[in-house]
N, C-alpha and C positions, 0 to 999 in steps of 0.2 A: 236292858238295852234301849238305847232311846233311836227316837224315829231317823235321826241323820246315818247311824250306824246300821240300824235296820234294811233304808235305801242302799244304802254303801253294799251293804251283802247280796240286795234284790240285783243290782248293777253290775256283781260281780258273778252271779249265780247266770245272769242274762247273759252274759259275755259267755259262760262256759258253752249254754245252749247254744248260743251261734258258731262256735267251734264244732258242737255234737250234731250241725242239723249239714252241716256241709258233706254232699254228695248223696244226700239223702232226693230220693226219687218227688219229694214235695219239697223240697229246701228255701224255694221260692216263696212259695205261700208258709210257710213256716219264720221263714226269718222275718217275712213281711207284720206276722203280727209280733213279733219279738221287738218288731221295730217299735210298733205302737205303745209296748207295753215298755220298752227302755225310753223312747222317749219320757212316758211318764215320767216315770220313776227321776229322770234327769231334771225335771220340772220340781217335781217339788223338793228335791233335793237343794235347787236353786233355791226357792222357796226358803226353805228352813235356815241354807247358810244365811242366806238375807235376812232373816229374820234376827239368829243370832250375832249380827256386828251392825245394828243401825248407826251407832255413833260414828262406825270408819263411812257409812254411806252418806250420813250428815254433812261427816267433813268434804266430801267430796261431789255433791250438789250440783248440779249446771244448772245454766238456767234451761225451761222448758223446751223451747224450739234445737233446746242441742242433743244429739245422739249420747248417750250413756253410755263408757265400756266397762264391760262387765269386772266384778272384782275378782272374781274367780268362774272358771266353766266349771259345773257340774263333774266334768270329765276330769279335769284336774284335781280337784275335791278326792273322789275319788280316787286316782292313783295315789297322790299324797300319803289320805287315810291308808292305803292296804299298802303301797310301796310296789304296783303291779302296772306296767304301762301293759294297756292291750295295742296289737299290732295293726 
């Protein structure tokens, strides 16, 4: 299994939890570290896709002083990959 599918399953497993922790008496502090820990997970998902298509990011270069939009979110990656939009 490599690391882009590995995140894909952390992201997917993290999403269940936040379904599982609602109504829960600490939901608050529970989702709040869920957050911390999906963030990650979303980062270096980034990361890896980035990694794997530097040629498509070559082609599409700005110059420095301009904002960069992204070529895919993390979140799209992931639905794509499982075919699962979370709500």
């Amino acid at each position: 299994m490599n690391k882009q599918t590995k995140l894909v399953f952390a992201l997917e497993h993290i999403a269940h939890l936040h379904d599982l922790f609602e109504d829960n008496e600490f939901e608050r502090y529970l989702q709040d570290a869920l957050y911390t820990l999906e963030f990650e997970c979303e980062r270096q998902l980034k990361l890896e896709l980035d990694r794997k298509s530097p040629a498509i990011q070559h082609q599409q270069e700005t110059p420095s002083n301009e904002p960069r939009k992204p070529l895919v979110s993390a979140k799209q990656a992931r639905e794509e990959q499982i075919g699962i939009k979370r709500h």
